[in-house]
N, C-alpha and C positions, 0 to 999 in steps of 0.2 A: 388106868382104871376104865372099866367100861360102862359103856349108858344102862341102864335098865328098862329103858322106854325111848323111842325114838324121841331127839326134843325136836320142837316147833321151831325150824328153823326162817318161818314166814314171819319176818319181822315186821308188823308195821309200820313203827316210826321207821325203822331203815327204807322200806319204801316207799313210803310217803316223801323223806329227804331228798330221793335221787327222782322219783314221779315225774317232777320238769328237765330234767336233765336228758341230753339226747350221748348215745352213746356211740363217736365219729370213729372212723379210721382215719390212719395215717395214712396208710398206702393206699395205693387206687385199688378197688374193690372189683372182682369180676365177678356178680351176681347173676339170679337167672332171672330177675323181676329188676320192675321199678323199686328202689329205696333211695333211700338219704345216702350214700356214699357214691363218691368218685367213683366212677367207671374210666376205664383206658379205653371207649367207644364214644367219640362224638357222636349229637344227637339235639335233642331239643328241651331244653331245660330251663333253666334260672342265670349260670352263672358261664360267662361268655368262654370261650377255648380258644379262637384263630377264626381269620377269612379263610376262606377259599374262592377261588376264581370262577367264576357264572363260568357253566357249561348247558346248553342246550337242555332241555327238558327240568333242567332242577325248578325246585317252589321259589315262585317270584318275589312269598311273603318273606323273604327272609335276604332280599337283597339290602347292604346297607348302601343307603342312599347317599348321604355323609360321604363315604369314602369314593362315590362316585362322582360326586359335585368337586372333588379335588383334583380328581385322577381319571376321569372323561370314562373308569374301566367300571365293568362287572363283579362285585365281590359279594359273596354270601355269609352270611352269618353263621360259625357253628358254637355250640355249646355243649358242654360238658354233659353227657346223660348222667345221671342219678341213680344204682341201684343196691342189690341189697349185699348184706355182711352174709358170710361164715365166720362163727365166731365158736371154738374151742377151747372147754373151759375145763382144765388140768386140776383136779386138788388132788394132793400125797394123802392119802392113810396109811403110810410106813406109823411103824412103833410108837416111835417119836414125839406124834400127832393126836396120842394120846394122854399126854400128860396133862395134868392142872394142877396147880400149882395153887394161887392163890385166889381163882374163883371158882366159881360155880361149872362153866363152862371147860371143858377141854380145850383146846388148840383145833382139835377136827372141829368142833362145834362150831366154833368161829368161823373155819374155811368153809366150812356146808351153807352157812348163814350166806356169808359174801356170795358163794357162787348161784344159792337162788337169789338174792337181790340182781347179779350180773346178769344171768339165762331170762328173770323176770325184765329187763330194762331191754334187752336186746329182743326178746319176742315182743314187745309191745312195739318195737318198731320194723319188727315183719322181716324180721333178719334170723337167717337158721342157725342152732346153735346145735353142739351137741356135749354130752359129759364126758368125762374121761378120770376114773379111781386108778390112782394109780402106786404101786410102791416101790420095787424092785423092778416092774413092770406092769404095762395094764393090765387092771384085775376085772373090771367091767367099766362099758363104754355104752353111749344111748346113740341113736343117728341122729344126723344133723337133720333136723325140721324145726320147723317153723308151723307148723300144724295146731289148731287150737286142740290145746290137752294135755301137747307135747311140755309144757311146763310141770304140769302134776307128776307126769312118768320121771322126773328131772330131780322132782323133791322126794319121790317115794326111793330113788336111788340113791340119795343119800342120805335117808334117814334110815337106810337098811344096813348101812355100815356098820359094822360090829369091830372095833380095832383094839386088841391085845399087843399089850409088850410082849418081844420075843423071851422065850423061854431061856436059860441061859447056858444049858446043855442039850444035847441030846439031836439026835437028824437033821432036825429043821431049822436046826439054833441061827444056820447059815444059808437059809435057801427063801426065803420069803419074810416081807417085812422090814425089812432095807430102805432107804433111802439110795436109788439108783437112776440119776436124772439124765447121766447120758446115752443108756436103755431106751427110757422112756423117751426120750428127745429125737432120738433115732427113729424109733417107730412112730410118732406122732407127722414128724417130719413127712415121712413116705406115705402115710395117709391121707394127709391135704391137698386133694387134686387143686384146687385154687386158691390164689394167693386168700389170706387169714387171719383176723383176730386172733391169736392165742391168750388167754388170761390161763394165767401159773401161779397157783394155790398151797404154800408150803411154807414149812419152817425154814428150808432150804439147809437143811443139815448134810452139805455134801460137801465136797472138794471143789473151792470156788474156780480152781482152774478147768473140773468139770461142767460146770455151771455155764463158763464163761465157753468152751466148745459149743455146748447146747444152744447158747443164744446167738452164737455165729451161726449156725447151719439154719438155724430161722431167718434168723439177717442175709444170708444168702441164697434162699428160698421166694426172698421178698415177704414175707411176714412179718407182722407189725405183733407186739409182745406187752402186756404189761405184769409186770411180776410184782405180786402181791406174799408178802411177807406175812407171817402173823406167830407172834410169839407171847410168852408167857412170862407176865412182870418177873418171874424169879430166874427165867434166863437173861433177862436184860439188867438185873438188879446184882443178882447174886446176894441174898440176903442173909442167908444161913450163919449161924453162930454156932453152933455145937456141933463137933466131932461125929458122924454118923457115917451110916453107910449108905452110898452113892450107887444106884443102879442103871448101867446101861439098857434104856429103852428097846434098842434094836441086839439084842442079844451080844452087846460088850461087855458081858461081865460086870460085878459090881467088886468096889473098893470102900474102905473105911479112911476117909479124908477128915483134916480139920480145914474146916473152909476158910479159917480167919489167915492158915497158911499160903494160901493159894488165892485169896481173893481173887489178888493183884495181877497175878499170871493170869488168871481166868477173864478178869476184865480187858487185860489186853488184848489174847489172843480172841477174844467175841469179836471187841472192835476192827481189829485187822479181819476178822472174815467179814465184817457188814461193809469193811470201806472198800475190800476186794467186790462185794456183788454190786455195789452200787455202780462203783466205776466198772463192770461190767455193763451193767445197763445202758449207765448213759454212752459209751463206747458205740453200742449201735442202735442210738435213739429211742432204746425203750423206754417205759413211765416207770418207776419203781417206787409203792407204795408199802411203809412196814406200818402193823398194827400191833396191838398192843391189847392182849385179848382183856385186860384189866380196863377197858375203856367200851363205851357204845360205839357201834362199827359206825351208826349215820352219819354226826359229823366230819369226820375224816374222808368217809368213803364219798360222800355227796360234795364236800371241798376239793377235790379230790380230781373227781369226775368233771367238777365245773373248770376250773383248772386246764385239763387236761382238751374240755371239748373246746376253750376261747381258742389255744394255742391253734390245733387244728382248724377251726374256721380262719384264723389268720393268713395259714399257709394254702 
């Protein structure tokens, strides 16, 4: 079904929830400014990295004394510089991502929600973001800034989404509207000149061994990934009782099923695809969060985020 009106996807309690919250990387950062993220450049900062051995002309302020009163030698102090994210943030409008089920909200609605609260937390800490719609492939993308405004351009692009089930004959039945992540994984890849935030916005209605490709070639790009799930209580439930007819989203045809036959098969095979993406994630340390569009995104997403920033300042 589609929107009639773009909705309001500026939630306040959701942002009010994460407001404190700082949003870390894992991987070391190679920004073009000062921010909060590791750099792979020593420099002068807060949080210590190595000596280096006093050479001729270097700043005197910085020789550690300590290590000199031991060791009769010269050593200087380096520290970690601090600068800022690229952060690309991925949500599916394939078919799929239009369904609603038992609320008010589609599945898109929720993913547009999440990734202005993400684009909002990450501009407020002066780190460039950019968007990326994507289904079969990308359908439109914003550039990475950081620029005051660049948030608004961010929300007017996804309130501009207009997403149709595919039709279930006819040209197009097969050519757009799909769920196709290792397309999309491929070319997002090749466009990240430096290492990246990726936040991943979807049902993840694909072939988890494609999924699990896609988040290797990130992982060995050095890209740090959180994949963000968000699904529809009547996919996670299966609740149906009456015999009807079952419409594939993305142009799979529809069947006349009795649900009470199939629960069972249906519950399993969900479960095997969520334990498949999971253990894909944690496989190459990604964060993997599923939502539940039957639910407010701020407690989860703000517990979430806390979670996620302690572990990082840890390491």
């Amino acid at each position: 079904m589609a929107a009639t009106a773009p909705p309001d996807y500026l939630d306040p309690q959701t942002l009010m929830s994460i407001s404190s919250l700082d949003l870390r990387a894992q991987m070391i950062a190679e920004g073009l400014m000062t921010g909060r993220h590791r750099s792979p450049y020593q420099g002068v900062s807060v949080e210590f990295a190595q000596h280096r051995q006093y050479a001729p002309g270097d700043d005197t302020r910085f020789l550690d004394w300590k290590v000199f009163g031991k060791t009769d030698k010269l050593y200087l102090k380096q520290y970690q510089k601090e600068t800022n994210l690229e952060m690309l943030v991925m949500v599916d409008i394939s078919g799929s991502m239009s369904f609603c089920g038992g609320t008010a909200w589609r599945k898109y609605d929720h993913a547009a929600s999440l990734a202005a609260a993400m684009t909002h937390l990450a501009l407020r800490q002066q780190d460039r973001v950019a968007l990326s719609l994507f289904d079969d492939q990308p359908r439109r993308a914003t550039r990475m800034s950081n620029r005051q405004g660049h948030w608004r351009s961010i929300v007017e692009a996804l309130s501009s989404v207009q997403i149709q089930p595919l039709p279930q004959e006819g040209p197009n039945a097969d050519v757009a509207g799909h769920t196709h992540l290792a397309q999309v994984f491929d070319r997002a890849v090749v466009k990240l000149a430096r290492r990246s935030l990726v936040v991943l916005i979807s049902d993840l209605f694909d072939d988890p061994d494609t999924i699990d490709r896609g988040l290797a070639r990130f992982y060995h790009h050095r890209h740090d990934v959180i994949v963000m799930q968000v699904l529809d209580p009547m996919e996670l439930g299966f609740p149906f009782r009456q015999p009807s007819e079952f419409v594939g989203l993305e142009a799979d045809g529809q069947l006349r099923l009795d649900p009470l036959a199939l629960r069972q098969g249906y519950l399993h095979a969900f479960e095997t695809h969520q334990r498949r993406i999971e253990q894909a994630c944690r496989k190459f340390t990604f964060d993997y969060l599923m939502l539940d569009t039957s639910r407010s995104l701020a407690p989860p997403l703000s517990s979430f985020l806390a979670r996620r920033a302690a572990r990082v300042a840890r390491k």
